[in-house]
C-alpha positions in Angstrom: 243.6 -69.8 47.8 244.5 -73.1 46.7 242.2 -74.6 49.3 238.9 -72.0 48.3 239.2 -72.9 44.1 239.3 -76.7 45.1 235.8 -76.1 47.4 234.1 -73.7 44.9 234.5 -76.2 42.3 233.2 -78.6 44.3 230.2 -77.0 45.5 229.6 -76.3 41.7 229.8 -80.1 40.3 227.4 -80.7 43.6 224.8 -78.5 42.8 225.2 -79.4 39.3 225.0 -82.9 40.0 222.3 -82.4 42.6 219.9 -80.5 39.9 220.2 -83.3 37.4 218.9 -86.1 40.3 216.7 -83.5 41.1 214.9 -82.6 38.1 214.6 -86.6 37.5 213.3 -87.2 40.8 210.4 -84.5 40.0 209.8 -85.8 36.6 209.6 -89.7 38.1 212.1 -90.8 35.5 215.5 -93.1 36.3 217.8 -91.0 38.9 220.8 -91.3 35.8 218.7 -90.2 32.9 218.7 -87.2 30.7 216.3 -84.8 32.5 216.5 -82.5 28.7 214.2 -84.9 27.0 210.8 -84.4 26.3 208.4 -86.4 28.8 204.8 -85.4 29.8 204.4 -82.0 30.7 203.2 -81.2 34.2 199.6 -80.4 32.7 199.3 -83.4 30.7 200.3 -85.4 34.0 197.6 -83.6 36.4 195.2 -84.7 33.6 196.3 -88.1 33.2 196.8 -88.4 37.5 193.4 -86.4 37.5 191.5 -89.1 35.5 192.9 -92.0 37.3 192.2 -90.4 40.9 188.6 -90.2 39.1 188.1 -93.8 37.9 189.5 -95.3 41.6 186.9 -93.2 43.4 183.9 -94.1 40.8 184.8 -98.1 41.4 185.0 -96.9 44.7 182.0 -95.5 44.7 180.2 -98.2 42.9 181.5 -100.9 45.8 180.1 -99.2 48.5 176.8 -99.0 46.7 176.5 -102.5 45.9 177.7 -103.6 49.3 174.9 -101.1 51.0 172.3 -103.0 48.4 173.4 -106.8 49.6 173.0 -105.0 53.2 169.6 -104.1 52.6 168.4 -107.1 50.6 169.6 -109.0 53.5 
């Protein structure tokens, strides 16, 4: 019986333990860091992620056109 508590509390600090790293991982924050405070919310990150995705693929975008311009002036 002695044996079972020991293990049960165990496997409850773990999980505990394990959903704190956790929730930090997700959130990108420091693995030891209070994963209660207020960061970004997921919306505000697809928007910020979103624009930045959108500003790469314009430069992107813009490269390939000038390079396809010095091709054909050449």
């Amino acid at each position: 019986m002695k044996v079972l508590k020991i293990m049960l509390f165990g496997i409850v600090i773990g999980m505990a333990i394990g959903l704190w790293i956790g929730v930090n991982i997700g959130r990108e924050m420091p693995l030891t860091s209070n994963p209660f405070s207020y960061h970004e919310s997921l919306q505000e990150k697809l928007k910020r992620v979103g624009g930045e995705t959108l500003e790469k693929s314009g430069r992107a975008l813009e490269k390939t056109g000038q390079d396809l311009q010095d091709k054909l002036n050449k």
